[in-house]
Structure formats: structure tokens, C-alpha cells
N, C-alpha and C positions, 0 to 999 in steps of 0.2 A: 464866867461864861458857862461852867459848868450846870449850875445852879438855873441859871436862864434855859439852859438849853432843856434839863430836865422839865421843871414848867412846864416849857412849849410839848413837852410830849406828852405831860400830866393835860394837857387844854385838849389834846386831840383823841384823849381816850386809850393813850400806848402805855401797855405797864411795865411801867423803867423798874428792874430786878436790880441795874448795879447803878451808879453813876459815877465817874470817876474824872478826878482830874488831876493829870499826870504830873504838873509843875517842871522845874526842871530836868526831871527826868534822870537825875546824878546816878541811883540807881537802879529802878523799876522805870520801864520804857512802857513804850506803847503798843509792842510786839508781846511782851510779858503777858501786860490784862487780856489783850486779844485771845492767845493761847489759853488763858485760866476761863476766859468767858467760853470760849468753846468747847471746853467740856462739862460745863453745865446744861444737861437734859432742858434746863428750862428756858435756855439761848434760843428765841426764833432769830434774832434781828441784833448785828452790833452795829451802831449810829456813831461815827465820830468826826470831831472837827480837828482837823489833824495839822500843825504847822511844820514839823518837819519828823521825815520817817530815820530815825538814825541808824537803824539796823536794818536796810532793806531784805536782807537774806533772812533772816529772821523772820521780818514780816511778810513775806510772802508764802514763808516756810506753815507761818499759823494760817494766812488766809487760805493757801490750800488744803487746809486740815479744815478749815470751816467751809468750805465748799463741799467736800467728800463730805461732811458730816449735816450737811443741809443748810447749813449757817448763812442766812448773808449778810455782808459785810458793806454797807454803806459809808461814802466818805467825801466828807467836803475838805479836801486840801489847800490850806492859804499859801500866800505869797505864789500867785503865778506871773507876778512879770517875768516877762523870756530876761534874763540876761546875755550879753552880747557876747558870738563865740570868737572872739579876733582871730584865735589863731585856725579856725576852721578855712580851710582854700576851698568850701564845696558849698551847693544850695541846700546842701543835706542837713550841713551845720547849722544852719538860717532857720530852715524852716524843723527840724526835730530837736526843739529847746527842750527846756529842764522839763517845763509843766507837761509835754504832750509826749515825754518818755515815759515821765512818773507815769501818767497815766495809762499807757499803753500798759507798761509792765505788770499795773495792778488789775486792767480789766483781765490781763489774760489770767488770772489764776481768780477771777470772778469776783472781783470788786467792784463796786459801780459809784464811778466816780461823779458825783453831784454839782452843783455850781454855787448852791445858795442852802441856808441854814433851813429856810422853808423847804425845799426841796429834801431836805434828810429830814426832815420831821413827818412830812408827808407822805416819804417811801416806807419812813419807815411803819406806819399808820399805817397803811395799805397792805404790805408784806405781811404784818402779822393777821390781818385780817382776812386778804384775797386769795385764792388760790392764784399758781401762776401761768398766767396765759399761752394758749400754744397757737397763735398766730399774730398776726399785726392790724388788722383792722378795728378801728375803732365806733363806737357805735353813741350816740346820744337822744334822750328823748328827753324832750323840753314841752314847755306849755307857753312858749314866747316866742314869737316870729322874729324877733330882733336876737333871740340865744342859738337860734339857728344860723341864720347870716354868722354874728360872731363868731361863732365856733368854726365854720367853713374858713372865716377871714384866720383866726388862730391857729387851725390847724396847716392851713399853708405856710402860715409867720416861723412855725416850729417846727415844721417838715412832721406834723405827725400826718398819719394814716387813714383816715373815715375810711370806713369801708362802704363798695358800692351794693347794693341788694343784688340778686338774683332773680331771675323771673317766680321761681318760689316763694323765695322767705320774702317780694313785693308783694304777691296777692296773697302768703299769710298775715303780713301788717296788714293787708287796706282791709283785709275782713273785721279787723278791731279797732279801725279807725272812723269817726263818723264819715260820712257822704263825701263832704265838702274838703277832707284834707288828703294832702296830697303823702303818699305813702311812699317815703324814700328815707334814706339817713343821709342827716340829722332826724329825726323825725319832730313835727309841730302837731302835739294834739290839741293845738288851738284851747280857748276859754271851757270847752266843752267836759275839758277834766274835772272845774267848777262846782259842774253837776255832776258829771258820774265821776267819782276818784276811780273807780277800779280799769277809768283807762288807760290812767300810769302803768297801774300793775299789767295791764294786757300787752300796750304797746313794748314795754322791758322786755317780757318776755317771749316776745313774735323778736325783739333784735336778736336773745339770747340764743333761740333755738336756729338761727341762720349761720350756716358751715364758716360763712365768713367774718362775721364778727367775731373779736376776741374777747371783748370786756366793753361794757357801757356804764357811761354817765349818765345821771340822772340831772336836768338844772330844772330846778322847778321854783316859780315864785315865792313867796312867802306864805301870801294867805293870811286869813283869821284864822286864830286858835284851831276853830271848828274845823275850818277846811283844813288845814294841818293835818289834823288829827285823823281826820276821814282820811286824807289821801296817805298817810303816813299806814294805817289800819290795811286799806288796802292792799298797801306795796308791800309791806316788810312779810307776811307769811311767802310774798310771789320770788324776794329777790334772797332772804336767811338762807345762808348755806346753799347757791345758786354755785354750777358748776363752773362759774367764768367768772370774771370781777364785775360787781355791782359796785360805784360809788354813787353816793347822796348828796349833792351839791344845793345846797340853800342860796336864791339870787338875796341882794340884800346886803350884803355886807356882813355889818356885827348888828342887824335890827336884833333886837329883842325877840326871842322865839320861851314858848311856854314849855317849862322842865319838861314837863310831862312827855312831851312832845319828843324834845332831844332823845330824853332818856329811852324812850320806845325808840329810836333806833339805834343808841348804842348798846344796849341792852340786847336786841338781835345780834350782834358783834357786825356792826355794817360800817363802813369807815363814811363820815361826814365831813364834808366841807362847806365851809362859806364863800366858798369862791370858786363858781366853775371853772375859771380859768387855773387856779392849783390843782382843781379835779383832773380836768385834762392833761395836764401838764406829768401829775402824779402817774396815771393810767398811761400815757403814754412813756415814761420809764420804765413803770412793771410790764409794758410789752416787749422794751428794749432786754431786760431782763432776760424774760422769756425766751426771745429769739439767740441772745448770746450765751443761753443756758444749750442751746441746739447746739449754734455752732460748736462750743465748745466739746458735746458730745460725740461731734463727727472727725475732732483730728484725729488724725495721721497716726501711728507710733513715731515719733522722732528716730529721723533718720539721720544719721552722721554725714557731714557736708565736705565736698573737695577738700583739701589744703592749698593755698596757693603761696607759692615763696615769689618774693624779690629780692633775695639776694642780700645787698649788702646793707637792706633798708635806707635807701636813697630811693628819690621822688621817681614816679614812673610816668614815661610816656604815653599818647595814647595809643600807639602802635605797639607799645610793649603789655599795655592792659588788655586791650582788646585781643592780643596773642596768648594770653593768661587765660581769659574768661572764654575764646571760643574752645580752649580745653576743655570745657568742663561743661560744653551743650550750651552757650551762651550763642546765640546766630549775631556776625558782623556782616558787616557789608564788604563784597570785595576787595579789595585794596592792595597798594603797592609804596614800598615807601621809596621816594628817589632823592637823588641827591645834585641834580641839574634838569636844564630843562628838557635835554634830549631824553633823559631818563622820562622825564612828566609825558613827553610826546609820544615814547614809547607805552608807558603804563596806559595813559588817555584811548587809545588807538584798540588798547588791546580790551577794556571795559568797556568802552563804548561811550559816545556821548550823550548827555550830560554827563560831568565829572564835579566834585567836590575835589577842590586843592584845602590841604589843612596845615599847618605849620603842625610840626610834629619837635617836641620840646618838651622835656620833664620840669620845664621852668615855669612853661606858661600851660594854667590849666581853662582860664576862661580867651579862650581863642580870640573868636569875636570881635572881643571887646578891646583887642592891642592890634587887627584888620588883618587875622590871621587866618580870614577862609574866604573863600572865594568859589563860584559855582561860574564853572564854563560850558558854554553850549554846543561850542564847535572848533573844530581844529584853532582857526584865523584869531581866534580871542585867547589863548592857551599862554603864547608867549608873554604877553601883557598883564595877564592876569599872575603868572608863577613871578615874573619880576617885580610887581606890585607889592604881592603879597610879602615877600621877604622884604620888599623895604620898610614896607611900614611897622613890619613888625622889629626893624632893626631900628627905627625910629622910636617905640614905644618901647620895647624894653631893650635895649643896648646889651645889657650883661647875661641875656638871656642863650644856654646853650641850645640851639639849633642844630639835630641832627639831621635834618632833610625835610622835603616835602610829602606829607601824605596826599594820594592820588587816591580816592573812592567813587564806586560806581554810585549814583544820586538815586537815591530810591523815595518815590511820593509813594501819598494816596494812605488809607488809614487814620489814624489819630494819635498823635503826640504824647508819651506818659514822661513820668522820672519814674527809676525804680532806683532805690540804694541800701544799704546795711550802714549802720555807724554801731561802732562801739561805745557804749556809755560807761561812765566809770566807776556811778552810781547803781545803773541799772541792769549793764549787760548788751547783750547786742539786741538793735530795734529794727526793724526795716521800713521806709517809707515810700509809700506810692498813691501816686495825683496827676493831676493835669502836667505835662514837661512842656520844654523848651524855655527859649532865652526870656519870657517871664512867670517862670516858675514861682520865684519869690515875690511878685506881685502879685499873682494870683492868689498865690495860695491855699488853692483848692489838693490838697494834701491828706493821706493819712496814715499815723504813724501805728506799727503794731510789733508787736514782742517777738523777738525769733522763735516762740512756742508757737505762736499763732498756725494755727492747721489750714487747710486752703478754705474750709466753708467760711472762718473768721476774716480770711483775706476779701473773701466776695463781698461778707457781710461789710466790709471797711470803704471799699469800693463803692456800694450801692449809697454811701449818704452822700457820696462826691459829683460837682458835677459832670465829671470827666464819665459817670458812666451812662449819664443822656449822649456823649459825644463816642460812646463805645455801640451806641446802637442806633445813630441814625440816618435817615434814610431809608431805613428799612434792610441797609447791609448790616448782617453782625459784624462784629471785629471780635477778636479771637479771646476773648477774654478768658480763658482756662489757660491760655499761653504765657499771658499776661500773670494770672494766680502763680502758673508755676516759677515762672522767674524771681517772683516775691519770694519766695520761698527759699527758692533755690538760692540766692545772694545771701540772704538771712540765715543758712543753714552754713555757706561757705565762708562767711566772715566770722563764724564764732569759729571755726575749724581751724581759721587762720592767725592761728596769734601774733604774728606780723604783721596786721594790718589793721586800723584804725577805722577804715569807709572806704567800700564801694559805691562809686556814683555811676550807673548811668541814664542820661538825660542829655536828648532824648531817646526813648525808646520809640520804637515805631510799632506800632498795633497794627496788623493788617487782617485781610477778610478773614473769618471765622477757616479755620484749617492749615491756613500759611502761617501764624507765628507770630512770632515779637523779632526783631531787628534791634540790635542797640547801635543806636548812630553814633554815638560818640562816648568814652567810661574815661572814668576817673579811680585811681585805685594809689589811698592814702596809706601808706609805710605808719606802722605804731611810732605816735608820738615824735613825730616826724617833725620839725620845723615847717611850718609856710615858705615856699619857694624864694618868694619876694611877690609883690602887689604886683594883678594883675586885674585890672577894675573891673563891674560889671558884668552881666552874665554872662 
């Protein structure tokens, strides 16, 4: 593999200084060469296809030495099926498997983790050639009204970025575009490039000089030699050594193109591709780059996180987590735990109605799912509902210890997250936050980050989700700094706590920008704790 992969970066013009393949690894790892590649002066770029990291401390110990040292560190990691966490009792378990820890842990010390073999061959292409982008918009100029459409259809498929023009950088394109085309990005300079080549090179450079583009693709037909040559003549003095990424994208496939041709634009050091769609694809990674090269320069000093004890490490309630976590700046919702119903009718009266009834049990952590909650609207339904609820749950788990009923005040309105910390055993503590509630784990819509993670990385983790169209619509904000700090805040208090395995809570309640987060309900896992016993469902 080693040998192929080389090749593939010998075909894209990247010059491979080391190549190596590690074998079993008995005893030179892959932590090792990283470290020795990194202090080599001539290291822009280490590309690796990695199947398993066996000294993660190590390895993150060099990847942070090639970040401080400019280095970046590209990696396509195999074997990502999730394997199943049985003894996990939480949705934290479910959804923060092996692959999306590893990877959490490795972007935060600025690794960027790839999907496909093209995809590192191409970063890596790019990287040594482009400077790196300081914003997200993307910009293309085509000579095809069908590479326009596409790229619009692409860039939605991949969630990358087109950027919109400005009333400016609009009437500096339409001043270099003929009459008849319409000056926007994508930009289409229509057949007319045919004749004049140099309005490749104009229209690139009217994207370039716009505050809001980051970097542009070029997709341009093939041509005859001639025309090639011309518009190649044209471009390469406008786009060599351009402050922003310029890539060269040939439509066509693998047509036949004249050396001569090639060679004048590798010869300007311009990264080329045969496929605009790898172009965009490429471009849109080195802006992810870019943008996580910020975040990453905006954290925090790490701040040392609560301690939280339970004692004798035995499972916790959620009246007893929730009692944990409002120490330490965590907002619950009112509540009272009773132990009949005259107690619920007191608690009820005094909160006000609606009320949440919860079974309150270190036994049972998904409630719900054994008919352990119940929402009452008014005195007259109180009784029915608190009698209810204890049976069925004495119906579904028999052996289950019940210490009482929780009574909480019912708080709507805002938007549903999860936030939680798990401890990894490989990685360390992670923390994840997405879309909550009882289908968390169908959705999906999650995402996992490193307890280094600083708050601008948290926003950045949040913005690809789409929990954060549901954090601002309508035109109400929701408190999303409140949100940020929680993340944090659990991620900083679960490494603090070497007692504890995962914090879960979900959900979290997001409300108007200024009010805060609310955790409606937490979960708080004792280290290496046994599973309670099954309690299905979320």
C-alpha cells in the first residue's frame, strides 16, 4: 500500500521526501516516524493511512509538536465500524463510538482526519502548494453552465460554502464579464473564454480580490491544445503565488492533455486536478483547516474542572445527580422528591401546575421506557397519574430500588440538546453535544470533541449540526454561549472526577438567548460501574 500510495502522490506532483511502511510495528510505531518527520526542516505535509494508533499519548504528544512547528498532519484511519458498547447504560455510549472519539481527540491537537485515500492525496497536494485560507467561502469560475448547476448541486450534497458576492466585488466581476453573463458565484464565462482566454484570468481574479471569498476553483473544459495553451498562458502569471488558493481543475476525466500544457502549470507550483469535484472537495478541507487552525488559536487556558464524588461508587439517581451538578452552576428545574402521594400533592401545589412525575431509582436510567414519567396538568389527574406511574414501573422492572417519586416544575419552549462527557480508555475524556431527547440515538445529529476543546471549537462543532438551524429559529436566538459553556463545563468536570465514567444530560433545554440551559433530566456514571440491569429504550 505503501508503494501505491506513494505513486498516487508522485501522479499529483507532491514530492514524497520519506515513505514508509510501518509493518507490524514490534518495534518502530507510527508515533516514532511522525516525531523524526517532524523535525525535518523539509516536512510541509505528513499523509498517513493509519489502521491502528497504539500509543495514543505518544501520538498526539508528536502531532502537537507538528502543529507548534507548522506541520500538518493528514490521516485516513481504517476500521471505523462503531463497535457495540453493551455495558454503556447511556446515549453517550451509542452515539460517541471508537471512530468519532479517535477522531475528536486527533483534530484537537490539529490533525485532520480524511475519509478516503483520494482525499489525503489531495490535501495533501494542496497544502504544500496553497497558502491557508482565512475564511469559508468558496468561489468557482467555469466556462460551462452545466459546472455551475453542479457545483451549486455539490456544494449543498457536502455542506461546503459558495460564497455570496457583495454589491462590490458584483460590479467588479460584471466589469470583466461579457454583456450577456450573469456575474455571480459560481461564475459562467460562458464560450466567450474560447476567444478571449484572458477571461479566465480576469474573472479569478475579480473572485480573488472579494473580502469574501477564500479560495477558488477553476473547472474549465478541455480544449484543443491551442486553446489550452492560450488560456493556460493567460491564467498562470494571474493565479502563481496568488494570496488565497487557486486550484486548476480540467473537466474530462483522464482525456489526454499535451505535456507541455500540464507541465506549465505544474511548473508555476499550481495544484491540478482532473476532477472538479476532488477540486472542491480538496478546497473545501483546506478551509476546514483554516477555520480549525482559528478556533484552535482562540482557546481558553484550560481551566481545572469541579470534582464530583458519589461516594461509594454505586449507581446514582437522578435526584441525586442533578443535586451533584446544580453545585457546580449546572441549572435544574425545581423539584422535590416525595415518597407518597400526599407528599406529590404537596410538592404539585407548591410548583405550580404542569408538573413532571419521574420515578426516581439508581436502577432505572431510561425512565420512559419502563412508564416512569408522567406529565399532570391539574390537581384532579395527580392521583392517577402518581399511582400509575409506580405500577408500571413495578410491572417492568420488579427488582428495581425505588426511592420515591420525583415532582418537577414542567418547563417548555426553546430547543432540546444532549450534553455529556464520557471517559475513554483509549482517549481520555470527550464531550458530546447535538440534537437531545428520547431520539437522540436516531437522529443522530451529534458531535463529539476533546475535553481540550476551547469554546470557539465547541461553536465550530455545533455549526455543522443541524440542531443549530433549530438554535435560531424564528428569528428567536437561543442562548447558544450557554449552551458552549456547559460543554465545557461537563468536559472539564468529568476529567476532574476520577470517579466517574459519563455525565449525561439529555435533555438539555436551550432557552431565549440570556436565560440559559436547564438540564431536564442527568445521568451520572460511577467508574467502571456495572450496568444497573436492562432498562430498554430511550
Amino acid at each position: 500500500m505503501t508503494l501505491a500510495l506513494t505513486y498516487a502522490a508522485m501522479a499529483k506532483d507532491v514530492t514524497v521526501t520519506y515513505a514508509v511502511s510501518t509493518g507490524n510495528e514490534a518495534v518502530i510505531g507510527i508515533e516514532d516516524y511522525l516525531d523524526a518527520f517532524v523535525d525535518d526542516d523539509a516536512t510541509v505535509v505528513v499523509a498517513m493511512l493509519v489502521e491502528q494508533i497504539r500509543r495514543p499519548g505518544e501520538f498526539l504528544a508528536a502531532a502537537r509538536r507538528a502543529r507548534e512547528r507548522g506541520v500538518e498532519v493528514l490521516v485516513v484511519h481504517l476500521g471505523r465500524g462503531e463497535r457495540a458498547r453493551a455495558a454503556s447504560v447511556t446515549h453517550t455510549g451509542a452515539l460517541a463510538g471508537d471512530y468519532a472519539v479517535t477522531r475528536a481527540a486527533l483534530s484537537a491537537e490539529g490533525v485532520v482526519v480524511l475519509e478516503s485515500i483520494d482525499e489525503l492525496i489531495d490535501l495533501a497536494d494542496v497544502v504544500t502548494k496553497c497558502p491557508t485560507p482565512s475564511g469559508r467561502g468558496l468561489g468557482l469560475v467555469t466556462d460551462s453552465g452545466a459546472m455551475k448547476t453542479f457545483s451549486l448541486d455539490l456544494g449543498d450534497a457536502l455542506g461546503l460554502s459558495l460564497a455570496t458576492l457583495d454589491e462590490g466585488a458584483t460590479r467588479a466581476l460584471a466589469a470583466e464579464l461579457p454583456a450577456f453573463a450573469v456575474a455571480e458565484n459560481p461564475v459562467d464565462i460562458t464560450a466567450s473564454g474560447l476567444n478571449d482566454p484572458s477571461l479566465y484570468a480576469r474573472a479569478t481574479t475579480a473572485l480573488l480580490d472579494a473580502p469574501e471569498v477564500a479560495g477558488v476553483v477553476l473547472a474549465v473544459m478541455p480544449g484543443s491544445p491551442l486553446q489550452g495553451a492560450q488560456q493556460i498562458g493567460a491564467l498562470v502569471p494571474a493565479i502563481a503565488g496568488a494570496p488565497k488558493p487557486v486550484l486548476y481543475a480540467i473537466m474530462g476525466g483522464d482525456c489526454p492533455l499535451p505535456e507541455e500544457n500540464v507541465l506549465a502549470i505544474l511548473d508555476a507550483d499550481v495544484a491540478l486536478f482532473r476532477s472538479p469535484e476532488r477540486a472542491l472537495v480538496a478546497l473545501g478541507h483546506l478551509v476546514d483547516l483554516g477555520e480549525a487552525k482559528r478556533a484552535r488559536a482562540a482557546r481558553e487556558p484550560a481551566v481545572a474542572g469541579a470534582t464530583l464524588r458519589v461516594g461509594d461508587g454505586a449507581p446514582v439517581s437522578e435526584h441525586a445527580a442533578k443535586a451533584l451538578l446544580a453545585g457546580i452552576g449546572i441549572a435544574v428545574p425545581a423539584s422535590r422528591l416525595v415518597g407518597n402521594l400526599a407528599g406529590a400533592r404537596d410538592a404539585a401545589a407548591s410548583l405550580g401546575y404542569p408538573v413532571v412525575l419521574k420515578v426516581s431509582s439508581a436502577d432505572i436510567v431510561h425512565k420512559a421506557a419502563v412508564g416512569g414519567v408522567a406529565v399532570v396538568t391539574e390537581p384532579s389527574a395527580l392521583a392517577a397519574a402518581f399511582d400509575g406511574l409506580l405500577a408500571r414501573v413495578r410491572a417492568s422492572v420488579p427488582g428495581a430500588r425505588v426511592e420515591g417519586v420525583l415532582v418537577e416544575e414542567a418547563l417548555t419552549g426553546g430547543a432540546e440538546a444532549i450534553v455529556s462527557a464520557r471517559r475513554d480508555p483509549t482517549w481520555g475524556v470527550v464531550a458530546v453535544v447535538g440534537s437531545g431527547g428520547a431520539a437522540v440515538e436516531s437522529t443522530r445529529d451529534v458531535a463529539v470533541v476533546s475535553a481540550a476543546a476551547g469554546r470557539a471549537e465547541v461553536r465550530r462543532a455545533l455549526g455543522g449540526l443541524r440542531l443549530a438551524r433549530a438554535l435560531d429559529r424564528g428569528g428567536v436566538a437561543l442562548d447558544v454561549e450557554a449552551l458552549v459553556t456547559t460543554v465545557t463545563l461537563l468536559a472539564r468536570t468529568l476529567e476532574a472526577s476520577e470517579e466517574l465514567d459519563e455525565i449525561e444530560l439529555n435533555p438539555v433545554l436551550v432557552r431565549e438567548e440570556g436565560r440559559g440551559v436547564v438540564a431536564l433530566d442527568a445521568v451520572i456514571v460511577p467508574r467502571a460501574h456495572e450496568s444497573p440491569g436492562p432498562t430498554p429504550g430511550p
